[in-house]
Residue, then its C-alpha position, 0 to 999 in steps of 0.5 A: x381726847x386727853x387735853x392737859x390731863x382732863x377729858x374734853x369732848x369736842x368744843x367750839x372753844x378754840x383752845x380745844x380746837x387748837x389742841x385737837x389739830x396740834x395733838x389729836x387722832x383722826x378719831x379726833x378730826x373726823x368728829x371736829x369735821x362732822x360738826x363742820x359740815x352739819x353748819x360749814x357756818x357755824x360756831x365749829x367752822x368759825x372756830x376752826x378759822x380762826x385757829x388755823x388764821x392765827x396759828x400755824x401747825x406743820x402739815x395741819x393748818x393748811x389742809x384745814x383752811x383747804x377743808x373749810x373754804x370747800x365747805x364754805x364755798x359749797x356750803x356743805x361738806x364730806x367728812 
């Protein structure tokens, strides 16, 4: 996806994360939550928390935190 006129391909760096749930594709979410829930602990998933704990993006930030308690409380996911 485009992130302020550089490529950026899908890191666990939350400036990335925050721009991916604000301005990306679905493209863009399906691959964020496909490194989710290969590790629901992991370095994405803590990402993604604390984007959504620290930000809130209309109609986005909710269905995320939803994603990553299922994903947690199981410990695995369907993406």
């Amino acid at each position: 996806m485009q992130h302020r006129h550089l490529v950026m391909e899908i890191s666990a760096n939350t400036a990335v994360i925050a721009d991916i749930l604000e301005r990306g594709t679905l493209a863009d979410w399906r691959k964020l939550a496909r490194e989710v829930c290969k590790d629901p602990q992991g370095p994405y998933a803590r990402a993604v928390r604390r984007v959504v704990e620290n930000t809130h993006f209309y109609g986005t930030t909710i269905l995320w935190k939803d994603f990553l308690d299922q994903c947690q409380e199981e410990n695995s996911c369907t993406s």
